[in-house]
Structure formats: structure tokens, C-alpha cells
N, C-alpha and C positions, 0 to 999 in steps of 0.2 A: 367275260365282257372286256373290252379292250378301255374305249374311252367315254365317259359321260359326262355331259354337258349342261349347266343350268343357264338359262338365257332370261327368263322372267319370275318376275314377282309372285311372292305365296305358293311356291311350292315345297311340299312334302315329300320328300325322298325314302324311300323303307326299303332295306335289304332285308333277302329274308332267306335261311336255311346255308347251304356250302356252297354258297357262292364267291366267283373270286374277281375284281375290277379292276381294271391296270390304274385308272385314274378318275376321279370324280372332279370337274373342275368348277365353280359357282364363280360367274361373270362380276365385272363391276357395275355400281350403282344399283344394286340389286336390294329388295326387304321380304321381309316376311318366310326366310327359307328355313328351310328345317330338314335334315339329314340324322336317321334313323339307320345305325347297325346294330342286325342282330348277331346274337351268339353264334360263331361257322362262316361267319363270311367276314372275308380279308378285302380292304379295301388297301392298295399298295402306294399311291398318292390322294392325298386331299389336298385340292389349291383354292384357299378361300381368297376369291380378290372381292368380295362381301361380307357382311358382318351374319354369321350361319348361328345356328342354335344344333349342335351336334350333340346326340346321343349315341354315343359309341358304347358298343357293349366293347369291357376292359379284351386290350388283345384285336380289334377289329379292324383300327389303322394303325399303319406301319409308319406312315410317314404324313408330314404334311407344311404346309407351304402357301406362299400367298401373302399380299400386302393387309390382309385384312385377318391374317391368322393370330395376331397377337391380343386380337381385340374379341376374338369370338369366343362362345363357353362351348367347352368339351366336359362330356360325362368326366374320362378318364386321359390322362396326360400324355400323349405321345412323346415318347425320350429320343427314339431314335432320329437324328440331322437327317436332312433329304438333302441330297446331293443338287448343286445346279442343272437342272434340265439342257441337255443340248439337240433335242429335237425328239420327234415323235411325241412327247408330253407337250407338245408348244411350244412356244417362243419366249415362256416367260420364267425369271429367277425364284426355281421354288425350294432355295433359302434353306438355313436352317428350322432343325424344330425350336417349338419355344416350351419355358419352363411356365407350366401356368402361376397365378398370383393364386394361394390358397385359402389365406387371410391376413387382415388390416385391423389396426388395435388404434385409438386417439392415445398418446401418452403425456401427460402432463397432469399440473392442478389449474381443472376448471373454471376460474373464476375471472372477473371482468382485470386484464391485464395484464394477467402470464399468458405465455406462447405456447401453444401444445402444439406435440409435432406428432407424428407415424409410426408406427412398426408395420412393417410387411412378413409375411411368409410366403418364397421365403426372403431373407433379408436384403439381397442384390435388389430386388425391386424397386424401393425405395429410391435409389437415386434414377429410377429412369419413369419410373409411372406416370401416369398422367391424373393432377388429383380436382377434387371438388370437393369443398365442404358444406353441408348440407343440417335446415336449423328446423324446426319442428315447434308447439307449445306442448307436446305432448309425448313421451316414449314411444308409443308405440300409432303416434298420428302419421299425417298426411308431411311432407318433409319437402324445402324448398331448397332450390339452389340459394346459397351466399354470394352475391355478387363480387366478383374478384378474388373470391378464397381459391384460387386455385392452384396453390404452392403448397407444399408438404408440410408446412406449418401454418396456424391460425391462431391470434391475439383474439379472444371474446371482446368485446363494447357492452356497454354499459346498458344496451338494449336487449341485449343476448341475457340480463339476467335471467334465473326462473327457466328458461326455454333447452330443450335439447339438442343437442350439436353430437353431427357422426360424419364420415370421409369417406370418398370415395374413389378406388383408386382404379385404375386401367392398366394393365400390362402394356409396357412398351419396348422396342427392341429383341433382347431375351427374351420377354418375360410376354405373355399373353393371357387374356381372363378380365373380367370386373369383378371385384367383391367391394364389398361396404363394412364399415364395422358398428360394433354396438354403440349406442349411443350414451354421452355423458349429460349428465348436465352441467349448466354453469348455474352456481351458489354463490353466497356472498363470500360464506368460509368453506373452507376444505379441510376437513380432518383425517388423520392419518396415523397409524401407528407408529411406534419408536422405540427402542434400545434405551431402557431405563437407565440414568448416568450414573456412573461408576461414581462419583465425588457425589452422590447424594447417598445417607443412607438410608435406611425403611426401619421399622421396628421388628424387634423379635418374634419370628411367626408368621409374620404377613409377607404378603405374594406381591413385588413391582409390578408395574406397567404404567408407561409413557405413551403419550397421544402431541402431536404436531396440529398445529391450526393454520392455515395461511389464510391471512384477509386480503379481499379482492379490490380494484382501486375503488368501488360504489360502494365503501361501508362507512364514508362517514356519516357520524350521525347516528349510528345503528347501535345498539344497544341487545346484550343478548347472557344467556342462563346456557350452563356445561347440562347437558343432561346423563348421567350413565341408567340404561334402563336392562335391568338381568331378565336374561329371559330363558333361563334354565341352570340347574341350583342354586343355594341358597348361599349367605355367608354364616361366619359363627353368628351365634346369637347374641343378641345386643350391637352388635359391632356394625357399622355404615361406612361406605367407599372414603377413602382420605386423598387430599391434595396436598403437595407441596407447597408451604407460601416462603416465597423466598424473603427474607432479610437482609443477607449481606454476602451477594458470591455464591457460594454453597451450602449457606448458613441456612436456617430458617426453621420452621415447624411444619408440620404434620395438624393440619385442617381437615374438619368433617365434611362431607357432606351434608346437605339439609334433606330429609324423607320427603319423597315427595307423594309416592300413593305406597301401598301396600296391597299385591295384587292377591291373585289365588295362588296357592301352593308358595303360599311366602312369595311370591316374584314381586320384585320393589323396583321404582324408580327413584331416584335421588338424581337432585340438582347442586350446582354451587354455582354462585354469586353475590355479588351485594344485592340489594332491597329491588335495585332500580335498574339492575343485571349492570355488566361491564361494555363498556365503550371498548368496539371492534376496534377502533381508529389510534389507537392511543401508544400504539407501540408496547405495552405492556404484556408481560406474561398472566392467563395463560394464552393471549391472542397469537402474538405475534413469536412463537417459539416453541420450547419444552415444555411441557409440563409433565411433572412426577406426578404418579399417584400411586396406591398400595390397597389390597384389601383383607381381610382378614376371611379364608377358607380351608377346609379340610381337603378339598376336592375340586374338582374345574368346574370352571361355571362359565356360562354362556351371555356376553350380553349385547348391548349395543349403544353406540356414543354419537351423540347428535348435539347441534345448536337450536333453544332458540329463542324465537326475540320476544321483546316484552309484550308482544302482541300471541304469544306461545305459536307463532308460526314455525314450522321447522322452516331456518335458513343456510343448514349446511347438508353436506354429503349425510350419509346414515351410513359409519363401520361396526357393523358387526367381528366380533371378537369373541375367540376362547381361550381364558385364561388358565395354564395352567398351575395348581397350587407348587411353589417354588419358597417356600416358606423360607422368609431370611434368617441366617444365622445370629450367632453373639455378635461375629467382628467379621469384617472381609480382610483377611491380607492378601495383598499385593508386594511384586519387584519393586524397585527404583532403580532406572537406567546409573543416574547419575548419584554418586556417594558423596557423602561430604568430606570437601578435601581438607576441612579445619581437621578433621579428625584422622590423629596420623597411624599410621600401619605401622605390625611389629615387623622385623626382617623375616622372608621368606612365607608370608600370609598373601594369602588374596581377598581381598575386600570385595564386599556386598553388602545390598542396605534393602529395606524393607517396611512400609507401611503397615499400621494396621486401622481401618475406622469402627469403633465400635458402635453397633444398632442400638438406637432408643430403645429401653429396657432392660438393657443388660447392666443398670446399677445395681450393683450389691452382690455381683459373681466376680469370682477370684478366678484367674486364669494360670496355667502355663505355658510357654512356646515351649514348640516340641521341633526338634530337627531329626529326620530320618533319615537317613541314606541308606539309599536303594541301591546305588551305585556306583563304585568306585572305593574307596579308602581314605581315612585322613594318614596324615604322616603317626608315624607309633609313636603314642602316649601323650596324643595330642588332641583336642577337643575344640567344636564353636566355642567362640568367643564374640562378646558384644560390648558396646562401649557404654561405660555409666555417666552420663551427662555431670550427673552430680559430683562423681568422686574425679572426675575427670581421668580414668584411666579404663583397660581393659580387662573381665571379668569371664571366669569360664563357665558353658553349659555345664551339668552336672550327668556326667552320664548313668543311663537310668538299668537299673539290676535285672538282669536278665534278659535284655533287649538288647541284642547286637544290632551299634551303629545307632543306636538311639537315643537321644542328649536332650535336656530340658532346662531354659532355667525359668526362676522365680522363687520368691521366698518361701519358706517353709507352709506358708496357706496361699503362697499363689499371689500374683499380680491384682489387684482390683482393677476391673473395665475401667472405673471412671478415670481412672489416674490416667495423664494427661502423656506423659514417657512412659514406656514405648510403648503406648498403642495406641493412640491417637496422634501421633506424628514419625515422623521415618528416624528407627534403630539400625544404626550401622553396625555390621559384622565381617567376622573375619576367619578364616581356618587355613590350616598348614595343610597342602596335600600335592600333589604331582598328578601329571593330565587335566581329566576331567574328573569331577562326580556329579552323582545327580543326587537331589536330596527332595523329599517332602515337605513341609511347612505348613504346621496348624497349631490351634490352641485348643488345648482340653479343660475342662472343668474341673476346679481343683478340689479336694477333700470329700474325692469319691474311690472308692473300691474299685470299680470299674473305668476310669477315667473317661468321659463323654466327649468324644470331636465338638468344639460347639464353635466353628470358624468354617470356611471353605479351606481344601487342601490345596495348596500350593506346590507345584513340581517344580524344581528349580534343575535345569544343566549349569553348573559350573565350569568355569577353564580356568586351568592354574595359572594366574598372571601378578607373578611377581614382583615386573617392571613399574608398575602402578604404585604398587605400596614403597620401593624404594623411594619415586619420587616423591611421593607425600612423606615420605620420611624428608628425603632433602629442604621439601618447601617448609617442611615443620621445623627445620634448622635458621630458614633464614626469616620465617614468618615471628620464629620468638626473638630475635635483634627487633623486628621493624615493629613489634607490637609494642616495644618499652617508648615512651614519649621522648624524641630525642631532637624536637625541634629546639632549635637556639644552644646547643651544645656544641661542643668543640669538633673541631673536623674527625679530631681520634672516634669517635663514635661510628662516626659515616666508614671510618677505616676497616673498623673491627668487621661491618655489616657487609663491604665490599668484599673483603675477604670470604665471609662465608659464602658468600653469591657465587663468587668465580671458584672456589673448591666445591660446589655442587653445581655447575654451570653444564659440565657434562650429563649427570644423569634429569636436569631439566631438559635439557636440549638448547640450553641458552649458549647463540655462539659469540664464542670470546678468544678465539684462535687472534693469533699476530695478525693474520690477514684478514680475519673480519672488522665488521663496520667500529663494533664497539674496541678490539683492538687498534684502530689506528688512531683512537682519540689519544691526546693527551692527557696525562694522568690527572689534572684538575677536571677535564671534563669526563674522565671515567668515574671518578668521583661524587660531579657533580650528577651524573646519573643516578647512582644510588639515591641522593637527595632525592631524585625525582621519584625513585621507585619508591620512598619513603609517603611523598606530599601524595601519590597517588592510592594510594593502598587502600582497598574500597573498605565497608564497613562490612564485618563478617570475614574480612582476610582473603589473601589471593587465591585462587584457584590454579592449577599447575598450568593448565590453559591460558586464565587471565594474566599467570607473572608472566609465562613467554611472552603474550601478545604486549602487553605494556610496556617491558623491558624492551620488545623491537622498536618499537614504536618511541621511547623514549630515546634510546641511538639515534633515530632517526632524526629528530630533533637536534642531539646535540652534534653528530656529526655538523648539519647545515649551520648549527654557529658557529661550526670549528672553523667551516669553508667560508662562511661569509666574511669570521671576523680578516681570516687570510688576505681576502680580496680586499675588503676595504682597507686593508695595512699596504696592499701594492700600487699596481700603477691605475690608479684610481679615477676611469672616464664616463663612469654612469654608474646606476643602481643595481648592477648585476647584484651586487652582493645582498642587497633587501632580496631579488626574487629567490632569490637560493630559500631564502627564511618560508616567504609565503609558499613555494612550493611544500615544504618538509611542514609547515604549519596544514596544508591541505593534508596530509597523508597520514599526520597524528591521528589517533585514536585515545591514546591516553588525554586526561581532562588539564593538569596543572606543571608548570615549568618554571623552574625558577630558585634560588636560594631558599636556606631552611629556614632563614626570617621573611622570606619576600619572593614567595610564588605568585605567580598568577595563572590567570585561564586561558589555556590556548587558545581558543576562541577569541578572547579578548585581545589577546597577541595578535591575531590573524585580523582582526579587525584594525589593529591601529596600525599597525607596518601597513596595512590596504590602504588607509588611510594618507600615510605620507606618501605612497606611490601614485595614488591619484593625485594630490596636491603638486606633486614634481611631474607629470603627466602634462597637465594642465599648461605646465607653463609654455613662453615663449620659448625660442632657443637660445635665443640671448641668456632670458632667466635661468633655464636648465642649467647653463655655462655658470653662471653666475654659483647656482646652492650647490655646485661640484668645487670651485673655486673654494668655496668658504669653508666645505668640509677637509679640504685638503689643509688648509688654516688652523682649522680646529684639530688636526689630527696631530699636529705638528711633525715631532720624531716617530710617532706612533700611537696607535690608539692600546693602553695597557686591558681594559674589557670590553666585553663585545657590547653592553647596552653602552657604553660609549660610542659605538660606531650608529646608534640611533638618535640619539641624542643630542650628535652632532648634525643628524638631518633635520631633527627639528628646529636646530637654530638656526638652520641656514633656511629651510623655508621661512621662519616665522620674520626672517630678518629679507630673505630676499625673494620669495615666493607666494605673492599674493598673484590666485591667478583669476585677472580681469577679463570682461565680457563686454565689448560695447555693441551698441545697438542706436543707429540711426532714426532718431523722432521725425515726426512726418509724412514716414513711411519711404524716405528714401528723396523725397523731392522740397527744394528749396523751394522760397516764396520773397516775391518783392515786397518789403516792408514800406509802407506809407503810414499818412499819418490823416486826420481828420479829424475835426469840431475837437483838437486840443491832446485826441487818443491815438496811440500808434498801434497799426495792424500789422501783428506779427502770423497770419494765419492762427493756426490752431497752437501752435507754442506757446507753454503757459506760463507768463514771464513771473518771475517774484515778485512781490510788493514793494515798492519804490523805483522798479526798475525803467516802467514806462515811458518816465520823465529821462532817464539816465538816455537811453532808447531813442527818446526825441531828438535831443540833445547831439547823440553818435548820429541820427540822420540828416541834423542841420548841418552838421559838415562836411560830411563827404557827399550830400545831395542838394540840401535847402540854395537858395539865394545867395549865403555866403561860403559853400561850400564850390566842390569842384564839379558837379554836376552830375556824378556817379550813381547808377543805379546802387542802392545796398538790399543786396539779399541776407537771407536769414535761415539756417537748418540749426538744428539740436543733436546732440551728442548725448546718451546715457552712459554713466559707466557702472555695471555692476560687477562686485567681487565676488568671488566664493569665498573668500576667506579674508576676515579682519586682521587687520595690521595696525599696531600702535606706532612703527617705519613711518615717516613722512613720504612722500610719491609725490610727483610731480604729471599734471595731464599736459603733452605737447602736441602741437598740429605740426606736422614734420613740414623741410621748407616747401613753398608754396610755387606754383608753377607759376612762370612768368606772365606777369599782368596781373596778378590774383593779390590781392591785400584783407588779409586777416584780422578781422578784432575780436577781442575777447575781453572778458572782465579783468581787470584785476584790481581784487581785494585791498590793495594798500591805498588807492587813486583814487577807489569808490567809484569809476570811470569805465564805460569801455574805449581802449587804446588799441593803437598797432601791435597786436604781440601775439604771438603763436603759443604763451601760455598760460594753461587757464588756473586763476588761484595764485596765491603770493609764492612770490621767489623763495620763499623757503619750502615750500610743498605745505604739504598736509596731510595726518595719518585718516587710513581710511579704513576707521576703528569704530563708525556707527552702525546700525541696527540697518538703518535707511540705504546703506551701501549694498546690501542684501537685493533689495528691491529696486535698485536704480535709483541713480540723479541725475537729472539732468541738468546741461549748461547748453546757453544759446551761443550760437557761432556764427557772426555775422562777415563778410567779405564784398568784395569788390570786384568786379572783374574790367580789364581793357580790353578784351575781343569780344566775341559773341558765339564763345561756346556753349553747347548744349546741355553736356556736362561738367559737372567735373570731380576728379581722383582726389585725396588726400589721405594721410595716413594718420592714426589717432594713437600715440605710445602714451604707455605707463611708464616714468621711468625713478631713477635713485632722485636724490635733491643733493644737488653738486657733482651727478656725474652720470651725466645723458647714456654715456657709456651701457650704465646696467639697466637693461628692457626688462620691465616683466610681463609685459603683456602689449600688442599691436594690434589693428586691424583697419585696412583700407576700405574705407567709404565713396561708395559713388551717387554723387550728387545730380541729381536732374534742374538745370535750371531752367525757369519759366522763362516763354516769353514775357517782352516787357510792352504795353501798349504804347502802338503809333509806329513800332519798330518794324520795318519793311514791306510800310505801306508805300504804294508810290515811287517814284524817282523824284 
């Protein structure tokens, strides 16, 4: 057959026996069709521009094509691409093949407010498919579209509890086919299994296993019971499932469960909670995290772990679980990455350390560590060795008769578990050897014939690393100078320490070359370093890690006082020399800087130089000018220390850097002052007490009957400081533009007068509480024209010398009309 053609609705196509079709094509807008190949017959194109229901026997088409081919189900998956048609097949692009969509999984925890997303097979799908999520009251009910779930992920609501959720996805691009997946429900909690934690241990003989909970955002309020229910063998007898309860960290005990039934063939369920179950909502374990648990069996047993509430509703997932028996030992040992570097190396050893936690029940067994090497050799005549906390020195395995490569120590009956070194906290070790070896680690039972493994075995690779113990030898040289108390002692001290530092400076890696940072300090500040290394020295002693980073870090510092004190001894035109400080203050890392009677905290440091640099900020330029002036003053021939060069900024601030803030009352606009029935209308300016009359008084002259006829208007000035000053200052209205006359109070007159300044001619410190929050003073003037506005400038300045500003700011003043003014001719 050459070409076949489908044009209408509901039909059934069936190939049948060795037949062969150049091309089957099904139109668009088409339903109900259905293409049947049997086994023998080769269909060469199939162009679905409709959504087809093909039963291809595997092997039947070769090819196939179509806007509607990714969306349609095939028995069997056509691999082979079909080339673009350029005539006799049509007119139309029949594309490549597509990979069908196989299957689609929900991935996430179902509960109201985690996002569950997709898996496809195969996995390219996923980013092109076209999805729907779909909710049900039932597994295997009737199931609805989700309005707007149409992305590859879906958040549950709070209505979604209880009900069943599955996805639906469509092949798109590539990819061709619909499949659905299985459905999940959404629960309050979701339970899951987990990797019992290493930092907990179990008792001797029993079997871990850990279970995860997640609660969903609708639990509060809920309240619920752990249930484990076995449902195929048994445990030992007498013995019931056990929980973790935590105490402190990893601390804690080993809780029962409570029996809940006792079924046939011994199958039991047991629960744990309090009386009145636990609050899902509470953040608490075992809700919201780990929980350990352990049981006591010979063999596996089968069971299953559910919530539920006080109402015995199950309201979580149900995992089933088989546990296989993994009986815990005496002790777990474990590596340690990191060694203790208090603890110093002999020459030519390589250091290693080692845990061990002993299991509830192993009181009253004596142990030994045993080291085996499997591989490699120590140096000849040379044996592990471990450190004895107590004796404070290094102690050798005892190599054991007729065991090649196999070392033990502990005393003539053995370690006791319960002792607290070393096997409940990390023994550092050490051995002499070249390359690598590999060694075994465990503890055996002691005061037996046949010694018993009663630990897990630990395989260790070793690599011979030399360089490590040299340097904990070097730190263990300069760590015993820094451990003797040698604050308030003579500088010979700090000398002896310095020296040991820089003759082990190489094998720390600490540089102190001429041309590094710490070599181009001066010898008091190479000195004073050391101090620093001293005030810094953590508790427990440096780390070869922590001297390098401290040691840089304290150069860093003294370098920038070496630079700053430089600067401020030179040609001295701002605070370059403070930011030198606050930079190397940012870049610290170490905590304390300072003499060995009179450290302090960098931080604290950083904060008060911040301190004076924003108060010198602040100011005018005038002022700036001024606390540069004064430090040059104070410096005289030179400043001989560097917190001299601070020192002398705070007295020139405190002396000439109060940095003021005014602000215009009124909101920017004057007002004509009158008076009536005896009271004068200053607007909203709120005059002092007694001033009213004083008020009247300044109006009857420059305006009343015996005055000059003068409107008098009235604006307010605030002045706020940041910063008190015990300095007298003076507030001036700089001069006044032509026709403009100024009054202001002053203090000695009890009057307001002609005068541009406000307060007595000696000034005033402005050293109150009240300066903080604004004062204000009234400003009253006069004008000869009839401007609208007007400019003035409001300075802070010295008392005897206008010269030093510490603060300015120009005010523009709106002035009101006055009534009856440019009415008429």
C-alpha cells in the first residue's frame, strides 16, 4: 500500500498478516481513532496530526511524526527520527521520533506546606512535560483536576488534608505519552526512616534504628502517641522497643516503650508518650527531628511505625520496616580528623587520634586497644605510642608474643569501660614509620584465653607526616613561654618569648623575613606584638592554625599604628591617619590589643576611633579646620605614642567639635506678630513664661503708636547638638540683608534688642540633656521692602572669636502677607 489516510471520527484501523504501508496519516481535529498493527506488517510512516490510541505490535512502525505524536500512547516506542518529508508523504514536518514518558513518581513529604515535586522516566522529561495535579478522598476513587496545579511542583493546603494527591504528566517536545503516578496522601506527620547517629550510643546487644517525623503547617493543637507495631518476630523476652530521651546534646537515656496489646504468636504493639500524647507543634523531639531508638533481638523482625492522636486516629504515613539484628558492641571507635595540638609530637612521629564511646552495659569489662598492622612497617624497634593525660608524657604499646605487627596497651587486667580516658574521650597517638601503613583498631576483652573483639574494627591508612609534629613541637616551645603568667612583668620576659617565636617562625610558617609586614615594624612594636600574642592566647592554648592566623592578624594591627602614628607626626591635613586604624581594625580577627597592663578589645577600639571620625565628620569646615589646627597644637615637636595621637583628637573635638543641627520652627514660614485684649499672637511659637509681656513691649516699638510703624514678624530657630560640650558657643544670625533688622533676646537686658546674637556675650556651654532634643529661640525682624522671602545664615561659633564655626546653616524664610497691603491704588 502506498498512502492511507484517516479524515473522520471513531475509526478503527487493523493491519493484518505481511503487509507493508508507505504511510498511515490521521488528520487534525480528529477523536476516537484507533490504529492496530499486527505482528508482519511494517508501517514505514505514521503522521499523527490527532491525538491516536496505537497498538503497535513491537517492530511494526519505523517511523513516525506529527504535531500530535508526542501526546499520543504507543504500545511500543518507535527510536528511529523520521526525516523531514519533502514531498510524496505531504506537505507536512514529520519531525523527529519521540522518547515516550514511561513513568512519573510525586517526590516529597506530603503534608499541608512542603512542596512536592516529580520524577519522570525517563528524567529529560521533567523539564518539558506538561503537568496536572490531581486530589481524590479515596486511593483508589474517582480523582479531580486541582485548579491551577499545573507546574511540576505542588504545596498541599490545609484542605488537602486526609485526601489523596497524584500528577499527571504529558510528554512534550522529545518526549511523547501520558502516564499518572501513584498516589500519596497528605497526613498531618510523615514518618520516615534514618541512619541511627553515630554520637548516640545503644546498649550492649541491641539492634539501632532511627525514624524522622515531619509535621505539617495544620498540626497545631494536635496531640499524638509513637506507635511501633511488630508484625513478624519476636524480641528477647521480657525486653520492649526503647527511645532515646535526650538530656543535654547527646546525653540522655534509654526509655521504654509502654505495651500496648499483645497479639498472636507474641506480635506486640507498644507505644510512647506522655498520658495525654505529645504536641505535634512544639518543636520538640521526637516531632520535629531524630529520634534514636534500639531493640533487643536475636533475629530480624518485621514491623511498622505510625502516629496517632488521642483520638487513636492514625494521622501519619504507615513505614513498614525490617530490622536487621546488628547487635551493638562494648565501644564504637572511631578517627579524629583533627589532633590535639596541646599535645606535642616526638621528632620524626606522625600523629593520630582516636575516640572511643562506650555502650550502656559495658560497666565492669576491662578492655585493651589493640593496633594491628596490616600494612606497611614501623621504623625498627619502634612501637605505637599514646599520650597519658595524667602523667603528662608519651607511653608505649606493648608488643604482644607471637603476633607480628601487633601492639596493645593497658594495664595488666585491662582498661575498665567506665573510665572516663581514653575511652570515652579522643587518645592521641603517635608512631615512627616511612610512607604509608595501614593498621586495624579494636578493643578486646581482657582476662581471657582467647581474647573476644568486643568494639567494631577500625581500618586506618596512615601517611607519614612528619611536618605536623615538628610544628607542634615548635608551638609546644613557644606555647610553654606564653602559658607562665607574665602580665605586668618586665619587657625581658616579652624578649625571651619573642625570641622563641622568631627561631620557630619558619617551621610555623610565620613570616618574619626583613621584607615582611612583621619585619618592617619597629622593634617596640615587634615587641609589642608578642604582648598581643600573649593577651590573646585562647584558653586550651594556640593551635598551629590559630598562632599563624592571630600572629597575622595582630601585624596587621600594629603595622597600621606604626603607619598611622607616621602620619599624624607629618604634614598633618585631615584624619587619614584614624582610617589607616579603622581599616586594620576591620581586618582583625584576633579579640585584644594593647599593653600587658592595658589591653583592650578591638572591637571596642573600632567602635571609639568610629566614634571620633563621625564626630569630625559632622562638622563644618570651618570646625574640621579648627580640631586639625588644635591637634597640630597638641602634637607640639611630636607625638612620642600612638594613643597620644587619639587623644589629642579628642580634645580638639571635645574643645572645638560640637557638631550642631538647626532646624527651622514653623515649618519654614514667618508670621506677623500682633497683639490683642493685652496677649501677643506669635502663631504657633511657643514663647517662655514671662516673655509675652517682654514681646509686647519689642512690638510697641518698632510697630505701636510710639514706635516706627514697622511690621514685626516672628520665625524660631532650634538648635540641636550631637554632642555636649562644657566649651561656651555662641548662636549668631550672620549680617542681615539690607532693610532687614534683627532682635533677639538677650540675657543680661532681660529685653529683646537689636542684635544678631542670641544669649549673653559670653556664650554658653551647651552641656544639657535638653540640647539633645532641641531649643528653641524666637527670632524676630523687621523688614524695609516687601520681599517674600527671606535668606539668613544661623552659625555656631567660639565666644571671642567668630572666626572658629562649628556648625552653620541657611534658612529660608517665607514671609506672610501683611493685611490691607496691595489693596487698591
Amino acid at each position: 500500500f502506498g498512502k492511507v489516510e484517516i479524515k473522520a471520527d471513531d475509526v478503527v484501523l487493523t493491519t493484518q498478516g505481511k503487509t507493508t504501508i508507505d504511510e498511515i496519516k490521521v488528520h487534525e481535529d480528529l477523536s476516537g481513532i484507533t490504529i492496530k498493527t499486527e505482528k508482519g506488517t511494517t508501517v514505514k510512516e505514521l503522521v499523527l496530526e490527532s491525538v491516536v490510541e496505537v497498538d503497535n505490535a513491537k517492530g511494526t512502525v519505523e517511523k513516525i511524526s506529527g504535531d500530535k505524536a508526542d501526546e499520543s500512547e504507543l504500545a511500543y516506542e518507535v527510536e528511529e527520527k523520521a526525516p523531514v518529508s519533502g514531498g510524496g508523504g505531504g506537505d507536512y514536518d514529520s519531525g523527529p521520533s519521540k522518547t515516550k514518558v514511561s513513568a512519573i513518581s510525586v517526590v516529597g513529604v506530603p503534608v499541608v506546606g512542603e512542596t512536592l515535586s516529580v520524577e519522570t522516566t525517563p528524567g529529560g522529561a521533567a523539564a518539558t512535560g506538561a503537568y496536572q495535579w490531581l486530589i481524590s478522598d479515596k486511593a483508589d476513587g474517582s480523582y479531580a483536576e486541582i485548579e491551577g496545579a499545573t507546574e511540576d511542583t505542588y504545596t498541599p493546603v490545609a484542605g488537602d488534608k486526609g485526601k489523596y494527591i497524584k500528577v499527571k504528566v504529558t510528554g512534550k517536545g522529545n518526549y511523547r505519552g501520558t502516564v499518572t503516578s501513584d498516589p500519596v496522601q497528605v497526613v498531618t506527620a510523615y514518618i520516615s526512616t534514618a541512619t541511627p547517629k553515630a554520637e548516640v550510643v545503644g546498649t550492649v546487644g541491641w539492634t539501632r534504628f532511627a525514624g524522622t517525623v515531619k509535621v505539617g503547617d495544620n498540626a497545631e493543637g494536635v496531640k499524638a502517641y509513637y506507635i511501633f507495631e511488630i508484625t513478624e518476630g519476636t524480641l528477647v523476652e521480657g525486653s520492649v522497643p526503647q527511645f532515646f530521651n535526650y538530656t543535654n546534646d547527646n546525653k540522655g537515656d534509654w526509655l521504654p516503650f509502654g505495651v500496648e496489646e499483645i497479639g498472636e504468636n507474641d506480635h506486640a504493639k507498644y507505644r510512647f508518650g506522655p498520658p495525654n500524647g505529645f504536641a505535634l507543634d512544639d518543636g520538640k523531639l521526637p516531632v520535629k527531628g531524630q529520634t534514636e531508638f534500639q531493640v533487643n533481638i536475636e533475629e530480624n523482625i518485621t514491623g511498622k511505625a505510625y502516629l496517632v492522636n488521642t483520638e487513636e486516629e492514625i494521622i501519619s504515613n504507615i513505614v513498614e520496616t525490617t530490622i536487621a539484628a546488628n547487635p551493638m558492641p562494648h565501644a564504637i571507635l572511631s578517627q579524629v580528623e583533627e589532633i590535639n595540638q596541646q599535645v606535642p609530637g616526638e621528632e620524626g612521629y606522625t600523629r593520630f587520634a582516636g575516640t572511643v564511646q562506650v555502650a550502656d552495659g559495658a560497666e565492669g569489662v576491662n578492655a585493651y586497644y589493640v593496633f594491628e598492622i596490616i600494612k606497611g612497617s614501623l621504623a625498627e624497634e619502634s612501637v605505637p605510642q599514646y599520650w597519658d593525660y595524667e602523667a603528662e608524657k608519651w607511653k608505649n604499646f606493648a608488643k604482644v608474643e607471637d603476633k607480628e605487627g601487633v601492639y596493645r596497651f593497658g594495664s595488666h587486667g585491662g582498661f575498665p569501660l567506665s573510665q572516663e580516658l581514653p575511652y570515652n574521650g579522643q587518645t592521641e597517638f603517635q608512631a615512627e614509620f616511612d610512607g604509608n601503613i595501614t593498621v586495624k583498631a579494636y578493643l578486646v576483652k581482657a582476662g581471657q584465653e582467647n581474647e573476644e573483639v568486643i568494639s567494631n574494627v577500625l581500618t586506618l591508612t596512615l601517611k607519614a607526616d612528619t611536618e605536623l609534629t615538628e610544628q607542634l613541637r615548635a608551638l609546644a616551645a613557644i606555647s610553654a613561654d606564653l602559658e607562665v603568667e607574665i602580665s605586668g612583668v618586665a619587657d625581658t620576659k616579652y624578649g625571651k618569648v619573642k625570641k622563641v617565636v622568631e627561631d620557630n617562625a619558619k617551621v610555623l610558617g610565620l613570616a618574619i623575613g626583613a621584607e615582611s609586614a612583621y619585619g618592617k615594624l619597629d622593634d617596640n612594636r615587634k615587641l609589642a606584638a608578642i604582648k598581643d600574642l600573649y593577651a590573646n592566647k585562647p584558653e586550651g592554648g594556640y593551635s598551629v592554625e590559630g598562632l599563624v592566623e592571630t600572629f597575622d592578624s595582630i601585624v596587621i594591627v600594629r603595622t597600621a599604628t606604626q603607619e598611622s602614628f607616621a602620619l599624624a607626626n607629618g604634614d598633618l591635613e585631615d584624619l587619614e591617619y584614624i582610617q589607616v586604624l579603622l581599616t586594620a581594625y576591620e581586618k582583625a580577627t584576633h579579640e585584644k590589643h594593647g599593653r600587658h597592663d592595658d589591653f583592650k578589645l578591638i572591637e571596642t577600639l573600632k567602635t571609639d576611633v568610629q566614634n571620633l571620625a563621625d564626630r569630625y565628620e559632622a562638622l563644618s569646615e570651618d570646625a574640621k579646620e579648627a580640631v586639625i589646627t588644635k591637634i597640630k597644637e597638641l602634637k607640639g615637636e611630636g607625638f612620642t605614642r600612638s594613643r597620644s595621637t587619639l587623644e589629642a583628637l579628642k580634645t580638639a573635638l571635645d574643645e572645638y567639635g560640637i557638631a550642631p543641627a538647626f532646624s527651622v520652627a514653623l515649618g519654614g514660614n514667618a508670621v506677623v506678630v500682633t497683639a490683642e485684649d493685652n496677649k501677643v499672637d506669635v502663631g504657633e511659637l511657643n514663647l517662655p513664661n514671662g516673655f509675652d509681656s517682654l514681646v509686647k513691649t519689642l512690638l510697641s516699638e518698632v510697630s505701636g503708636d510710639n514706635g516706627n510703624g514697622k511690621t514685626l514678624y516672628a520665625t524660631g530657630v532650634t538648635l540641636k547638638v550631637d554632642t555636649e560640650s562644657e566649651r561656651n558657643v555662641r548662636v549668631v544670625v550672620s549680617e542681615p540683608p539690607t532693610g532687614v533688622t534683627y532682635y533677639m533676646y538677650d540675657t543680661e537686658k532681660s529685653q529683646f534688642i537689636d542684635t544678631q546674637v542670641w544669649g549673653p556675650s559670653t556664650g554658653f556651654p551647651v552641656n544639657d540633656e535638653a540640647y539633645k532634643t532641641g531649643v528653641t529661640t524666637p527670632v524676630f525682624f523687621t523688614l524695609e521692602n516687601d520681599a517674600e522671602e527671606l535668606a539668613f545664615t544661623i552659625k555656631l561659633v567660639g565666644v571671642g572669636d567668630d572666626s572658629i564655626v562649628y556648625g552653620k546653616e541657611t534658612l529660608i524664610v517665607t514671609i506672610p502677607a501683611v493685611e490691607g497691603e496691595g489693596e487698591g491704588d
